[in-house]
C-alpha positions as CSV (number, residue, x, y, z in Angstrom):
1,X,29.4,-39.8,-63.2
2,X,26.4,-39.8,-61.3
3,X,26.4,-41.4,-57.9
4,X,23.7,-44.1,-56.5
5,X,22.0,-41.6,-54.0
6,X,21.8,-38.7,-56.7
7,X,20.4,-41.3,-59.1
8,X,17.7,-42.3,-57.0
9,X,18.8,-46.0,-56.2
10,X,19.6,-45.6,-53.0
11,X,17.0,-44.6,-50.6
12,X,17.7,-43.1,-47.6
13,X,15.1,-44.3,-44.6
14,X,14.1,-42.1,-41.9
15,X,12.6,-44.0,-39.3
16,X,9.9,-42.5,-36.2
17,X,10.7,-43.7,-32.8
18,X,7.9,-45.2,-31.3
19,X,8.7,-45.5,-27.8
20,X,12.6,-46.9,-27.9
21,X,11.8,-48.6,-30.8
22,X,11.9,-47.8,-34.5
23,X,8.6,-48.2,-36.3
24,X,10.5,-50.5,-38.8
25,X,11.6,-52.9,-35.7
26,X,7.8,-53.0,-34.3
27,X,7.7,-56.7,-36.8
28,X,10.7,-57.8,-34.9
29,X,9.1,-57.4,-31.5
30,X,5.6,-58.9,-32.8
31,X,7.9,-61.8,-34.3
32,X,9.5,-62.6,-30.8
33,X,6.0,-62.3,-29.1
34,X,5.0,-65.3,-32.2
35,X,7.7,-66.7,-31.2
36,X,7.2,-67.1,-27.5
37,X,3.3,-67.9,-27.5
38,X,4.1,-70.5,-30.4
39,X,6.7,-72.0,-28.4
40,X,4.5,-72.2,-25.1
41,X,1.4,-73.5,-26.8
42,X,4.3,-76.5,-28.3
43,X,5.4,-77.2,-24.5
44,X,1.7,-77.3,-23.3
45,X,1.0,-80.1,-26.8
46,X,4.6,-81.9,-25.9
47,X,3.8,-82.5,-22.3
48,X,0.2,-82.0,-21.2
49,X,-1.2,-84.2,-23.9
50,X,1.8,-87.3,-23.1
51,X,1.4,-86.8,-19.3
52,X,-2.6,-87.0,-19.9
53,X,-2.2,-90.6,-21.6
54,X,0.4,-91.8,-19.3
55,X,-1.9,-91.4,-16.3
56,X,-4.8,-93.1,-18.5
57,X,-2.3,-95.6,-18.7
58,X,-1.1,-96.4,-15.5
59,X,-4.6,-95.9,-14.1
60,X,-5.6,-98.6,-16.2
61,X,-2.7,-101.1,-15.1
62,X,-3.1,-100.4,-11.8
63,X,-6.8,-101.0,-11.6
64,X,-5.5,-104.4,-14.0
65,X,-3.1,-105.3,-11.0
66,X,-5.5,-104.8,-8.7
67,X,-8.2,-107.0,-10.0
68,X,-4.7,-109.7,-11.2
69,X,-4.2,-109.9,-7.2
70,X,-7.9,-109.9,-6.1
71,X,-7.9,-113.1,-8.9
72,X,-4.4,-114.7,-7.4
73,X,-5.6,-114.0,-3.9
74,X,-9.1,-116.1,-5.0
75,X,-7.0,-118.9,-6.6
76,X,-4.8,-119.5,-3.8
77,X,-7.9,-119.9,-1.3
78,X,-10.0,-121.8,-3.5
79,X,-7.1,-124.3,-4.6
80,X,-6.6,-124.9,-0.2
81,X,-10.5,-125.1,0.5
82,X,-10.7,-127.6,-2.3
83,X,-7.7,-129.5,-0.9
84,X,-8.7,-129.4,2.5
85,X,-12.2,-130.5,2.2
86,X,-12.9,-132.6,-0.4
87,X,-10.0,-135.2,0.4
88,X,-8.8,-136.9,3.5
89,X,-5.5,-137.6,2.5
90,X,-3.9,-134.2,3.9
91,X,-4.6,-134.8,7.2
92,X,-2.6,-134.3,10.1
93,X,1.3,-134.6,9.6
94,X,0.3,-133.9,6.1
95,X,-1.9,-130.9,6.3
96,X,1.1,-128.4,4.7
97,X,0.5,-129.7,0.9
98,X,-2.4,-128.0,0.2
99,X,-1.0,-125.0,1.6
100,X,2.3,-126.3,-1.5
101,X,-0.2,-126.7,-3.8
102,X,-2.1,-123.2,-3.7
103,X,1.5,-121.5,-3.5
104,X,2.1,-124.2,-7.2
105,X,-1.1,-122.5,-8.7
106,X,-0.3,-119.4,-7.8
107,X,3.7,-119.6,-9.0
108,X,1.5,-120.8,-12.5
109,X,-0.6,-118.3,-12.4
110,X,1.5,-115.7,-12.6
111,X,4.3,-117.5,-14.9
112,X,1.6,-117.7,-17.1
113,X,0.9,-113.4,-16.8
114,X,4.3,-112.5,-17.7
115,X,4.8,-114.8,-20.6
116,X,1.9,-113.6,-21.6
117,X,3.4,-110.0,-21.1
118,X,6.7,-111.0,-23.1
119,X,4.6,-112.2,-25.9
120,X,2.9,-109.3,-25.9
121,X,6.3,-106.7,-26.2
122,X,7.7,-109.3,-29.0
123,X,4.2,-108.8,-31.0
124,X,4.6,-105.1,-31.0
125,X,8.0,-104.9,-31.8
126,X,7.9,-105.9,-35.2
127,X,5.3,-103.7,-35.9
């Protein structure tokens, strides 16, 4: 009977060091190094790109809450100087209701914002 190396089926490898590493390991190395650089560049797409649109985002809503204050801060004066000036009812002892009613508009004005913010989050949820 002739056996598997004498027959030629079995092939005995020599490998060449190159370096400390066998030329046949050299893929094994260039895999890891794949590896690593495709596993960096995924990080850097994960995170960079997300953190870049969550700053868009919250620079837009803050420059929204900005101008929402600038508009509640108008509303409360105008809603007083109106009061104050164009009636004579809210005179002396009774001077303090305009100041009720701009704090009334406001209290609506902003009731008003976050119902419109819950409607909003109910839209997109079905989506």
């Amino acid at each position: 009977m002739v056996s598997a190396r004498e027959s030629g089926m079995l092939k005995i490898r020599k490998s060449e060091l190159v370096g400390t590493m066998a030329r046949e390991n050299r893929g094994l190395k260039a895999d890891f190094d794949g590896l690593v650089s495709t596993l960096r560049a995924y990080v850097k797409q994960e995170t960079l790109g997300p953190i870049r649109g969550l700053g868009r985002y919250l620079g837009f809503g803050l420059a929204g809450t900005v101008c929402f204050a600038i508009a509640e801060v108008f509303l409360l004066l105008g809603v007083v100087r109106v009061l104050q000036t164009t009636t004579t009812a809210f005179r002396n002892n009774l001077s303090f209701i305009p100041y009720l009613a701009g704090v009334a508009a406001s209290a609506a004005f902003i009731s008003l914002a976050v119902l419109a913010l819950k409607h909003d989050g109910k839209r997109h949820a079905n989506d």
